[in-house]
C-alpha beads as a LAMMPS data file, in Angstrom:
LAMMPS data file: protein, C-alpha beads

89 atoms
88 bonds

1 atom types
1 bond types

-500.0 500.0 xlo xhi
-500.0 500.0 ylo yhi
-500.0 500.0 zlo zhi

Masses

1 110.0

Atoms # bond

1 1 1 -49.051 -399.967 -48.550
2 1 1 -48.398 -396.403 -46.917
3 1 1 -49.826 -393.589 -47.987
4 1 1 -47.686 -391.110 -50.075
5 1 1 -47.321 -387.700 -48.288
6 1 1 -47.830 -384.664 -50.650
7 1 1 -44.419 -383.127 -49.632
8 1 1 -42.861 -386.592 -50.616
9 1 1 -44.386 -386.376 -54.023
10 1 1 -43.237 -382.628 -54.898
11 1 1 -39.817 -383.891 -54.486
12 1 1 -40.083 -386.835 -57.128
13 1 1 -38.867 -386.015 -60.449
14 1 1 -41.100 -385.897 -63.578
15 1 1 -40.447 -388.996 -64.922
16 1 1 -41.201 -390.695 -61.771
17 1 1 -44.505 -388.409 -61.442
18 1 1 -45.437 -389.785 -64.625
19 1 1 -44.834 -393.589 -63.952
20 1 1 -46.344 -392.734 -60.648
21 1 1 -49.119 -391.299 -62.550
22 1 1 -49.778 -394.618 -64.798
23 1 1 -49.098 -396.716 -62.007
24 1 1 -52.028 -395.244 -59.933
25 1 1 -54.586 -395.298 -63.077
26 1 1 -53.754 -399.027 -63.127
27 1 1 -54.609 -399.611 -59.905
28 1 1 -57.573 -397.338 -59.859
29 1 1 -58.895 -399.929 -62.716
30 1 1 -58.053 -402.839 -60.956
31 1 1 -59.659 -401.510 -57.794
32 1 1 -63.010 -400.601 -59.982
33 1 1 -62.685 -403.804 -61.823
34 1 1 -63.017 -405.757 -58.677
35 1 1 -65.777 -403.366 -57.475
36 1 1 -67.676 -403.740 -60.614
37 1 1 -67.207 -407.920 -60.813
38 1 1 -68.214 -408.267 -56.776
39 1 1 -65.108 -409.099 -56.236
40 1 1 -63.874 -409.021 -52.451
41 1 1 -61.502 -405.535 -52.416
42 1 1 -60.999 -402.077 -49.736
43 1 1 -63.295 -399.394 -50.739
44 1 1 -61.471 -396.767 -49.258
45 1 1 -58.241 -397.949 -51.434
46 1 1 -60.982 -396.326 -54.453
47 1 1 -60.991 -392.810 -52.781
48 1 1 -56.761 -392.821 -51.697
49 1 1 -56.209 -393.932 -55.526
50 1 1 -58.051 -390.707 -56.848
51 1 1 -56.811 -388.861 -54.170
52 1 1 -53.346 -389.987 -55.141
53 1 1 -53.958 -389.744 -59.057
54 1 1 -55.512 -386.143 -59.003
55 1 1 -52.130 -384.835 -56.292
56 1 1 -50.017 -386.411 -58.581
57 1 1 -51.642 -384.437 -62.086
58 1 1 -51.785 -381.477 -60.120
59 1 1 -48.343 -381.361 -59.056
60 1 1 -47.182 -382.347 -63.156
61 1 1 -49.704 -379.765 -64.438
62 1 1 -47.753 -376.976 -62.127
63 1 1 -44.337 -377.727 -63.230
64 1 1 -45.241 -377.782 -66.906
65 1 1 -47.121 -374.145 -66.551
66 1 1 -44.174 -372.883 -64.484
67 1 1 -42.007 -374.087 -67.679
68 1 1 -44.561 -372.926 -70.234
69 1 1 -44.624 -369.074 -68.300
70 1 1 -40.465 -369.526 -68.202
71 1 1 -40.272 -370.504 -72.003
72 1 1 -42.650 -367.612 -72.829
73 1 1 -41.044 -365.113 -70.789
74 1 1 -37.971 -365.825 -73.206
75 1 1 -39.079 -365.725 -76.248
76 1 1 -41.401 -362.442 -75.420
77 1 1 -37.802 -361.013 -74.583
78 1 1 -36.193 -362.581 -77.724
79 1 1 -38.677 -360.801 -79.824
80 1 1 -38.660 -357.509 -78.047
81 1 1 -34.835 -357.696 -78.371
82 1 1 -35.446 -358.386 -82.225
83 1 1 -38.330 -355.625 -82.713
84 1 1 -40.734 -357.830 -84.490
85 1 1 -43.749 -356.200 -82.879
86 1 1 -42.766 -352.780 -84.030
87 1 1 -42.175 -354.381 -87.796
88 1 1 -38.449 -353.455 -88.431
89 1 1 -37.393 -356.575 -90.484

Bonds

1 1 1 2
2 1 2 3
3 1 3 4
4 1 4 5
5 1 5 6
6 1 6 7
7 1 7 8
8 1 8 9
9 1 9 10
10 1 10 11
11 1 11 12
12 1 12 13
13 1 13 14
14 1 14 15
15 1 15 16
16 1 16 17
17 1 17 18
18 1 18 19
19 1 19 20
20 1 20 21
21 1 21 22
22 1 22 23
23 1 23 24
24 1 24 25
25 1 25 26
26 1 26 27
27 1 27 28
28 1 28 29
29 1 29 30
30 1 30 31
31 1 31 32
32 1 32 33
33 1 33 34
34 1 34 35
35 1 35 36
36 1 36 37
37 1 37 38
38 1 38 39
39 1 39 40
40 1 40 41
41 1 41 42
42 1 42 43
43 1 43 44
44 1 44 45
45 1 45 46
46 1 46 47
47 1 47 48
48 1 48 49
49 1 49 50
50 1 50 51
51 1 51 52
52 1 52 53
53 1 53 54
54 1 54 55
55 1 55 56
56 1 56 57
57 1 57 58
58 1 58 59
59 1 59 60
60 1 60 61
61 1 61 62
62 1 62 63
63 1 63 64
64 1 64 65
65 1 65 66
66 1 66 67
67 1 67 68
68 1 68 69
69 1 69 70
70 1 70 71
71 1 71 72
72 1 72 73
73 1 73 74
74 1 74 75
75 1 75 76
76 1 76 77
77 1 77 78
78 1 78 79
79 1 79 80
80 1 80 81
81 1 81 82
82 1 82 83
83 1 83 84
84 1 84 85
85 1 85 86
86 1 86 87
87 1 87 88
88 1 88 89
């Protein structure tokens, strides 16, 4: 199995970064599974899965704050527009 650049991941869409995301905690058990029950396995698959896991979080966690800021941003402007703030109901 091939390593997954980062600039291949950024261009996956959420839902994939999510399966993506459940996939790799699955094998990140199975690889510590193994480890744990002496079980014949790559360590270095260990540190790639994490590696993997933690791009792949990082790069949902971004998109989600850049959509939290952008969903904000609108309703700061909806209730400026309204004059809540200034109390004129």
């Amino acid at each position: 199995m091939s390593i997954v650049q980062f600039n291949e991941m950024i261009a996956l869409p959420n839902s994939e970064i999510s399966q993506a995301i459940i996939q790799t905690e699955k094998e990140l058990f199975q690889l510590q599974f193994k480890k744990a029950t002496r079980q014949s396995f790559k360590p270095h698959e260990i540190k790639h899965a994490k590696r993997r896991l933690a791009q792949l979080k990082t790069i949902l966690t971004l998109r989600l704050d850049a959509l939290e800021k952008k969903r904000g941003n609108t309703v700061t402007k909806l209730i400026k527009k309204q004059n809540y703030m200034t109390g004129n109901f």
